[in-house]
N, C-alpha and C positions, 0 to 999 in steps of 0.2 A: 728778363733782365739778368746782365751777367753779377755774378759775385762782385765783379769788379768795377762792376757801373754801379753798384749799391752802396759799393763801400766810398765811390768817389762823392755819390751823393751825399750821404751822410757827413762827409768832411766838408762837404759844401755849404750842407745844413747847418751846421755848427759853427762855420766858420762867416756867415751873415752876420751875427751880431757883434762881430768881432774887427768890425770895420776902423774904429777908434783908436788912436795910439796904442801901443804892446804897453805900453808904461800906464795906460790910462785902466787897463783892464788883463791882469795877472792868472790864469786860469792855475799858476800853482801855487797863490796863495791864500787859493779859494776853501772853504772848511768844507765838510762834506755835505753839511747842511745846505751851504752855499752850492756845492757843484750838484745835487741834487735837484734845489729848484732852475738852477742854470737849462738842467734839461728838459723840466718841467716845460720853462717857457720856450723852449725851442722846438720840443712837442708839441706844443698849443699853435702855436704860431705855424707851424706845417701843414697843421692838419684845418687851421683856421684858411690857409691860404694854399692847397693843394697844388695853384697854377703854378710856384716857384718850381716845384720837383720838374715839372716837364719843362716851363722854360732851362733848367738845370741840366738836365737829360740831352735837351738842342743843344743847347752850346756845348758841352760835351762831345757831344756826336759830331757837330758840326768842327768843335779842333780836331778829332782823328782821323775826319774826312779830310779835313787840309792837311793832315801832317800823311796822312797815308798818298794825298796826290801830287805832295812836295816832294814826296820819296820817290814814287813811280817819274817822276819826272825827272829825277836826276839818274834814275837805274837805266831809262832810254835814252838819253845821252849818252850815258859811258858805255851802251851796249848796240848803238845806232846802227856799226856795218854790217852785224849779225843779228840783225834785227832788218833790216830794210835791204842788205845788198850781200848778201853768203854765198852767191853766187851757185845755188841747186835747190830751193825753194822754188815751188811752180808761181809762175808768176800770171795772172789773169787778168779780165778788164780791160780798163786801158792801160799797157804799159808806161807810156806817156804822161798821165793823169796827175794834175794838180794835187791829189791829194792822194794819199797810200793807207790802205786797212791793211793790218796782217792779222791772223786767225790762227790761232793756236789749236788744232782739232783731234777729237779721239773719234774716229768711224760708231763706234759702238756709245757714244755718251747722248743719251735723252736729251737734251737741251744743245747740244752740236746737230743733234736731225733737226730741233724744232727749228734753229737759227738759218739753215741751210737755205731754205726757200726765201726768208724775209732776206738774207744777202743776197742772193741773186738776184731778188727784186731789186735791191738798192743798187748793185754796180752794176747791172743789165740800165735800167728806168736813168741811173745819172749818167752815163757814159765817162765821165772823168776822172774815175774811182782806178788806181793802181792796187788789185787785190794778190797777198801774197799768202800761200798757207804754210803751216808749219805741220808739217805731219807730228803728232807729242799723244805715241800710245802711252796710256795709262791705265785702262780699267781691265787687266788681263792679257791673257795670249791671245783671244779672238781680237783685239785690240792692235797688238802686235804684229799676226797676219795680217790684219786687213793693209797696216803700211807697211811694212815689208813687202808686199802684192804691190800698193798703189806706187812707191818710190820704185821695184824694180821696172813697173810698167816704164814709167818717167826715162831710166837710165836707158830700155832694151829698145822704146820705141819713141818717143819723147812728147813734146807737153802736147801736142793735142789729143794724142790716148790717156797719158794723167789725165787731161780732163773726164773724159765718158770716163771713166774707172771709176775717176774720184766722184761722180756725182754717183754711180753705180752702186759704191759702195756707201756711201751716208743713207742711200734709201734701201741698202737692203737689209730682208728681215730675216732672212734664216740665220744657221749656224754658217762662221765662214771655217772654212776647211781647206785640205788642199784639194778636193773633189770640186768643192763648190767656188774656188778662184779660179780653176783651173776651166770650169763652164764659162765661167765669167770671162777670162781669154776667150776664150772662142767667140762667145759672141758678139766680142766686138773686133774681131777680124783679125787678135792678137796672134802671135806663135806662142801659145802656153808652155810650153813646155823649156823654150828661152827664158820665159819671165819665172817659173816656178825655178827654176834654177837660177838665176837671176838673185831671188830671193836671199841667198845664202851668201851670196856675197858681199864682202867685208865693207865693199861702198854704199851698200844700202844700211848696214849697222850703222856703219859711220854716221852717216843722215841723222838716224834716230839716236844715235848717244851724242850727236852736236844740239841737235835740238833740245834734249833732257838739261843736258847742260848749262844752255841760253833760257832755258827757264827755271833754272835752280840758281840763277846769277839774277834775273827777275823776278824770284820770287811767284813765280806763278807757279802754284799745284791743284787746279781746277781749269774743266774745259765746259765750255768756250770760253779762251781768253782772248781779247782785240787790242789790237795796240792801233792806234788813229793820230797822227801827229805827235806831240810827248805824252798821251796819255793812255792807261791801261784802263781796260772796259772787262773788269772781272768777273764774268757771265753773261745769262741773254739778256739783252734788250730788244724790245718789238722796233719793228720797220721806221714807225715815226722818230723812235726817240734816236734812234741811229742815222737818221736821215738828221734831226736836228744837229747830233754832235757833229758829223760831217760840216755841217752848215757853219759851226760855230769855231770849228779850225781852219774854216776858209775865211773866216770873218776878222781872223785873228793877225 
């Protein structure tokens, strides 16, 4: 429990019995004798009745859940075009698609690998799914390279090499390097040595300081992040629970 959820309870705590008119019950001109046993019984009474703190706790959590997805919901409105239509963001699925997931991804982040396979499940298995990714290094230079690599691939030879790249790259395990992107061209029929230089150019920074950008105007500093209709999905969720929210922006 954060300090700050301790401290909100506690003003919760104390503030139950205080339900009564302000004029009917004066806590400043209480003696100390008075304010003494005042916390007496507010002690007895918590501890007699445990279940308040967590119902206290839910409701709590439950307003900064809504106030957190009141907020995301109006940051993807004001950030819609560059969020859904930026016009160099690989676009996958079905283009067409009733409904649009975008993915915020770092090549090298633990839980962007685990998420990888359960999305391809989902936009493969539903076919009406508009998947958009955001390339957003974050966790270093190995991070860096890997899109810098995947966006030059994108610009030198276009989206259906992004794709075999990009999948190439979320499942690999080594060090990526320029030896080891440079294998990586070749073995998918690339000219490497266009996309290694490729790399350095100022349209592929571009990418990646538009995208830092669009997520420092969202509020989003952790990957995986999904945006699915007006709502952000800040980390993984397994296959099911992402097949539901799908379900329930199509319901809406």
């Amino acid at each position: 429990m954060t300090r700050m959820t301790a401290a909100a309870l506690m003003a919760l705590g104390l503030a139950a019995p205080l339900a009564a008119p302000a004029q009917a019950f004066d806590l400043t001109d209480m003696t100390a004798a008075d304010r003494e046993a005042f916390r007496a019984e507010v002690r007895s009474y918590l501890m007699d009745n445990p279940e308040v703190l967590m119902e206290a706790i839910g409701v709590l959590e439950q307003r900064q859940a809504d106030a957190q997805a009141q907020n995301d919901e109006t940051l993807v409105k004001v950030n819609a075009k560059d969020i859904f239509e930026d016009g160099y963001s690989w676009v996958g699925g079905n283009p067409e698609g009733d409904v649009t997931l975008v993915e915020f991804t770092d090549y090298r982040c633990t839980y962007c690998r685990k998420a990888y396979s359960e999305v391809t499940q989902l936009v493969e298995g539903d076919g009406n799914i508009r998947f958009v990714v955001k390339e957003f290094p974050i966790l270093g230079d190995q991070s860096v390279l890997s899109s810098r690599f995947a966006i030059a691939v994108q610009q030198v030879a276009g989206d259906a090499a992004y794709a075999k790249v990009h999948d190439a790259l979320i499942t690999f395990r080594g060090n990526v390097t320029d030896d080891s992107l440079k294998r990586l061209a070749e073995e998918n029929g690339l000219d490497a040595a266009a996309v290694l230089e490729r790399m350095k150019a100022p349209e592929v920074e571009k990418v990646i300081s538009e995208n830092h950008a669009l997520a420092q105007r969202l509020q989003i500093s952790g990957t995986p992040t999904f945006i699915l209709g007006d709502q952000m999905i800040r980390g993984y969720v397994p296959l099911d629970g992402m097949k539901q929210l799908v379900a329930d922006v199509r319901a809406d």
